[in-house]
C-alpha positions in Angstrom: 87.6 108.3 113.0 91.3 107.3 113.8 93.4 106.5 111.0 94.4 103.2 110.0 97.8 104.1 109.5 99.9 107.3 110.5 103.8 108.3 110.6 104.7 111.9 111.9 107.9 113.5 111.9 109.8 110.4 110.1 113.7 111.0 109.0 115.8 108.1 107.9 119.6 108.7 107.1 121.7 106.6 104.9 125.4 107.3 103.6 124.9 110.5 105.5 122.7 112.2 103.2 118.5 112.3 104.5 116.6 109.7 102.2 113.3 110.3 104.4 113.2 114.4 105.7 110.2 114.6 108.1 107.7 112.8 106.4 104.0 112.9 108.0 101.1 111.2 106.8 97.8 109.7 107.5 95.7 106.6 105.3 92.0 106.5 106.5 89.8 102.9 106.1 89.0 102.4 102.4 91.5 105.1 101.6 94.5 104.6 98.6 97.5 107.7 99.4 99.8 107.5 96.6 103.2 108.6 97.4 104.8 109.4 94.3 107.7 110.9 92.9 111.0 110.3 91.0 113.2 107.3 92.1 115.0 108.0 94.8 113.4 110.4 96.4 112.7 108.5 99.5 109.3 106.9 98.9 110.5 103.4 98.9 112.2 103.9 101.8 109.1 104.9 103.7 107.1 102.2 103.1 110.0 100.2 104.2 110.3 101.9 107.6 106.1 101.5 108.0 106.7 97.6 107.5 109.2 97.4 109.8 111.7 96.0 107.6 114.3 99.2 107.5 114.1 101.4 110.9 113.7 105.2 111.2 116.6 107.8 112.4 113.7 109.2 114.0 110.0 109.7 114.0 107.1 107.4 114.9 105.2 105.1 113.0 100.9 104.2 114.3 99.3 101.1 113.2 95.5 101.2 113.8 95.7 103.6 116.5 99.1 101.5 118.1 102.8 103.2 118.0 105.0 100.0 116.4 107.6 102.0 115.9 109.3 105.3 117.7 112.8 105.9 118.9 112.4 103.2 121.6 109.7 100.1 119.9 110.6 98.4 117.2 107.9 96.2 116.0 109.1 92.9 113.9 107.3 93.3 110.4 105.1 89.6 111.2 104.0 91.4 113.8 102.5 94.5 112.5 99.5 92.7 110.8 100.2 94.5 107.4 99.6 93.5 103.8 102.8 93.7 101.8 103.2 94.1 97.6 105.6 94.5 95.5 107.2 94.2 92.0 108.6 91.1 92.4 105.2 89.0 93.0 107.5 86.7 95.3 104.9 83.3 95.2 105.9 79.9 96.0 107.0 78.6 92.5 106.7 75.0 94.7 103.2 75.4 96.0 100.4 75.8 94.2 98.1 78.8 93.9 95.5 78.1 96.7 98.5 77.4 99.2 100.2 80.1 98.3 97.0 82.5 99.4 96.6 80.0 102.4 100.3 80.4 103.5 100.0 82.8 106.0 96.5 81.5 107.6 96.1 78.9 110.3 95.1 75.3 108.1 91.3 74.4 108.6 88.0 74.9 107.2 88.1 78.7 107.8 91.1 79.5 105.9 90.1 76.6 102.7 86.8 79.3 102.9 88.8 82.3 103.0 91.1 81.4 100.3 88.0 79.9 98.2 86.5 83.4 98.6 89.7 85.3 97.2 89.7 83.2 94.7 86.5 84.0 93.8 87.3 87.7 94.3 90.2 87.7 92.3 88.5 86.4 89.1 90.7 83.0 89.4 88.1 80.3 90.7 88.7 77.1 89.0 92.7 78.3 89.2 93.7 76.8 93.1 95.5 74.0 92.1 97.9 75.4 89.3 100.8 76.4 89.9 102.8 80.0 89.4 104.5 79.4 86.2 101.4 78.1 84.8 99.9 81.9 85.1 100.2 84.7 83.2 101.8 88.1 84.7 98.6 89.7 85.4 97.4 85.9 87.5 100.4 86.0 89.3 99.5 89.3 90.6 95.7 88.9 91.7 97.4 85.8 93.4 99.4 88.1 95.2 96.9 90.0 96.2 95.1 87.2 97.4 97.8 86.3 99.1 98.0 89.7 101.0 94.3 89.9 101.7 94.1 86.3 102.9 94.9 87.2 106.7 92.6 90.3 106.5 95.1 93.1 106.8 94.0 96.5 108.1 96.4 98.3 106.2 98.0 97.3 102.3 101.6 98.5 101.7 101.8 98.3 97.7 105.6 99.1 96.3 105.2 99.4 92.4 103.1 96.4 92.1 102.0 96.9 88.7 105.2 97.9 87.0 105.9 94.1 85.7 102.5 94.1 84.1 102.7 95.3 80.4 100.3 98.5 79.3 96.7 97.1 78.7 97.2 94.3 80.9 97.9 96.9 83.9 94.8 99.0 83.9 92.5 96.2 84.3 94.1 94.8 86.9 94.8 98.0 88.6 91.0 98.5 88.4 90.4 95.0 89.3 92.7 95.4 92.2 91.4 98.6 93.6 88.0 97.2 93.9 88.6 94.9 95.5 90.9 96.7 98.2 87.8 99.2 98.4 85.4 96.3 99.1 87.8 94.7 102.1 87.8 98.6 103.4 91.6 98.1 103.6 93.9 101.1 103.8 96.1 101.6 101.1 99.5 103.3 100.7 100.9 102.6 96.9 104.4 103.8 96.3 104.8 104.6 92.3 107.2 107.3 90.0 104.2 106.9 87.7 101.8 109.9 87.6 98.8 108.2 85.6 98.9 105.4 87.9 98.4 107.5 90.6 95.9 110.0 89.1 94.0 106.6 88.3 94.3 105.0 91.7 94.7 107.2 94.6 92.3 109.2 96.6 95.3 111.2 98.0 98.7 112.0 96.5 101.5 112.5 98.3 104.0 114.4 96.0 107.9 113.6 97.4 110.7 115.1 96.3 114.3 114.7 97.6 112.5 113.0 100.6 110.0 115.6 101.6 106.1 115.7 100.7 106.2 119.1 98.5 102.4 119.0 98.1 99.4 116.5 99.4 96.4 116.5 97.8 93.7 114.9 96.1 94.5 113.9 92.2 92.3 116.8 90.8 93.5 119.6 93.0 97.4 118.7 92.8 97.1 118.1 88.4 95.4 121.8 88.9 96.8 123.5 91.4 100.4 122.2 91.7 102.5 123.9 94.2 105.7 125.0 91.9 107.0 124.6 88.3 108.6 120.7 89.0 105.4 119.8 90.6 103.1 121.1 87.3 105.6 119.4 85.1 105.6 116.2 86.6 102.2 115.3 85.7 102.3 116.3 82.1 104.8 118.3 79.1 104.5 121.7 80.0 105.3 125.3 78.3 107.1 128.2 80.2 107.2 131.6 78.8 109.8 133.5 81.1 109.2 137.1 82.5 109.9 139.9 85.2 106.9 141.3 87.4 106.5 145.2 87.1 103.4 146.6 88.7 102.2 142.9 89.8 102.3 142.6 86.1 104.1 140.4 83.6 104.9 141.4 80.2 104.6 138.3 77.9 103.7 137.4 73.6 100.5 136.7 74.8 99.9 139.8 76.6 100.1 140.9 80.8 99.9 138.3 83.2 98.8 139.5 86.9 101.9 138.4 89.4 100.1 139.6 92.3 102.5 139.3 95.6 105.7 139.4 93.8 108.2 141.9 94.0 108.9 144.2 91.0 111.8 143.2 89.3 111.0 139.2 90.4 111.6 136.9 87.5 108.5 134.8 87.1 107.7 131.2 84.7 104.3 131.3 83.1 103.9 127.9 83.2 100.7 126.0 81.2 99.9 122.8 79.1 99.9 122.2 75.8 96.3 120.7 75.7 95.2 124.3 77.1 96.4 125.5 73.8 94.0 127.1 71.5 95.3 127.2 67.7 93.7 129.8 65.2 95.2 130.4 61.4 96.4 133.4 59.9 94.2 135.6 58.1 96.4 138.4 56.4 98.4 138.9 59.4 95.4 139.1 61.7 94.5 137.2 63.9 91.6 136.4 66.4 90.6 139.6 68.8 91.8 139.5 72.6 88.8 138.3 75.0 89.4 138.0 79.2 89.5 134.0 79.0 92.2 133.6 76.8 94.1 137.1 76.5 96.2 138.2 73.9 96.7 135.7 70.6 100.5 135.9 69.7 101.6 134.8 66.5 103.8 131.5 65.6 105.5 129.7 63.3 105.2 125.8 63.0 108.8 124.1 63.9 107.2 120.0 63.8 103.4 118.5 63.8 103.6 114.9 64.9 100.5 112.6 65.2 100.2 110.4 68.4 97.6 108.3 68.2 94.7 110.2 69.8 96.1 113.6 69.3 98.4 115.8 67.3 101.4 117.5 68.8 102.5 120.8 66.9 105.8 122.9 68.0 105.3 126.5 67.5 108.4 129.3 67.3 106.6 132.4 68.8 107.3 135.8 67.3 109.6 138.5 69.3 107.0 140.8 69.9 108.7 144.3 71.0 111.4 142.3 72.4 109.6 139.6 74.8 109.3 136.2 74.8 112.4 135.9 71.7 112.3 132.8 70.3 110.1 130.6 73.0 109.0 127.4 72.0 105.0 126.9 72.6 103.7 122.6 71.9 100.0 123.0 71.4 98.0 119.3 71.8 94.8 119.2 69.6 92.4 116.2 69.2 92.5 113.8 65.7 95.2 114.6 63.0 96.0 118.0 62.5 99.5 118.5 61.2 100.0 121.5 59.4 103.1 122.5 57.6 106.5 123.6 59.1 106.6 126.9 58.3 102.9 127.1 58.7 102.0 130.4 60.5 99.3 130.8 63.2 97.9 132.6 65.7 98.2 131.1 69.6 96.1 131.2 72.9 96.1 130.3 76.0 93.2 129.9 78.5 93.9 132.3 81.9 92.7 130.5 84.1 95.0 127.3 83.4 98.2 129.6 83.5 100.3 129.1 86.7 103.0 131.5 87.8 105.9 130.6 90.2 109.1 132.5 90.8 112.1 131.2 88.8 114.4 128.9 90.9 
């Protein structure tokens, strides 16, 4: 099936540095890709050039199987049939809400239907005739997205459209918004630095850094399998034990790590999460016995234990053990309130198979 929207080889220069470095993607009907990543990285800037608002060095840019934009077409943004929103909801503070969702339609009986049934949609029947600053934060945006579905766009260009919203108020409407979106079988590309929102929204993520896509994936296999140390730690607090491959082997507290395809004498992270933690106490210096899923326990000392909210977070000071691993600092997350002592010692493991190692950099 063609995709709704595609871009290959885009590259957009500005004050001489590359904002946008050869940026490809595809969204599919009924598909939300999430590009995401840090501010400035270039993500903005892309979904900028795909609504024809800010133009490409170079690169070309397919709406519904049509090139709208390459180094010789230019397609004006009215003209590329797109659904555009953003932070700032931008309504008509002098129109009221159902001609605000009518303001791009032609005036008649059809578009009085259409902007009855958004309404509708939107949870807001029984709302046309008010006006934007009688709303709430969370009205004003199904408005807008009312608004962007009235003309029955193809594709949905979303730039942070939820950051205005406060923190309960944004999941349901995220929620509320995506179903919607699903239901019109619109193609989606949301632009957010905000990792849960993606993880929460997207069927694809499109990881950017320093404007390149460092890994694409679906939300499960980039959380698990992120492609380097930055990419694992932007999705959640991390732990790194540091090491050096011998033998495709790394020498760490909590016993060897395989580093298979690394050269001896390569210095390695050993990167995991502190929810993959597993705390045991200290019985006369002993502690649990080694098993293949979670290695070698090493022993630590409690630095802080802070409760927050679901879960407890408790800083560990690992032993030097022979000489490796001096001093590292292991957070361990564990469910309820569990805040032992500083000083407190205990024994530490770590399941193998949520361990990730990448070359230091």
């Amino acid at each position: 099936m063609q995709p709704r929207l595609q871009i290959d080889g885009l590259v957009r220069f500005l004050g001489g540095r590359s904002v946008v470095d050869d940026i490809s993607l595809s969204v599919a009907a009924g598909q939300v890709t999430c590009l995401l990543g840090p501010s400035g990285c270039g993500k903005s800037t892309t979904l900028r050039i795909i609504a024809g608002v800010d133009r490409q060095d170079s690169g070309v840019v397919r709406l519904n199987g049509q090139i709208v934009a390459d180094d010789t077409r230019h397609l004006a943004p009215e003209t590329r049939g797109v659904g555009l929103m953003f932070q700032d909801f931008a309504l008509f503070p002098h129109l009221d809400v159902a001609e605000n969702i009518a303001f791009g339609l032609k005036r008649g009986k059809a578009a009085d239907a259409r902007v009855a049934e958004l309404l509708e949609r939107v949870d807001l029947r029984g709302y046309g005739r008010k006006h934007p600053h009688e709303l709430s934060g969370g009205e004003q945006q199904r408005v807008a997205l009312a608004r962007a579905l009235a003309p029955r766009p193809k594709v949905m260009l979303m730039d942070e459209p939820f950051s205005g919203l406060d923190n309960r108020l944004r999941d349901e409407i995220r929620d509320a918004t995506l179903t919607v979106l699903r239901d019109e079988g619109t193609a989606v590309l949301l632009v957010t630095h905000e990792p849960d929102e993606a993880m929460r929204m997207a069927s694809e993520i499109a990881l950017m850094r320093d404007g390149r896509i460092v890994q694409r994936a679906a939300p499960y296999n980039i959380y698990n399998a992120p492609v380097d140390r930055k990419a694992a730690a932007f999705f959640s607090d991390i732990n790194c034990l540091e090491g050096v491959v011998r033998g495709a082997l790394t020498e760490t507290p909590f016993g060897q790590f395989l580093a298979p395809g690394y050269e001896d004498g390569t210095a390695v992270d050993i990167v995991f999460r502190p929810q993959h933690v597993r705390i045991d106490f200290d019985r006369g210096g002993r502690g649990p016995a080694p098993t293949a899923e979670e290695g070698t326990p090493a022993r630590g000392t409690v630095e802080r234990a802070r409760f927050i909210g679901k879960e407890s977070l408790v800083e560990f000071r690992m032993e030097n053990v022979d000489g490796r691993g001096a001093g590292a600092l292991v957070t361990a997350t564990v469910p309820a309130v569990f805040l032992p002592k500083p000083g407190t010692v205990m024994w530490l493991s770590i399941r193998r198979e949520r361990c990730f190692v990448f070359p230091q950099k």
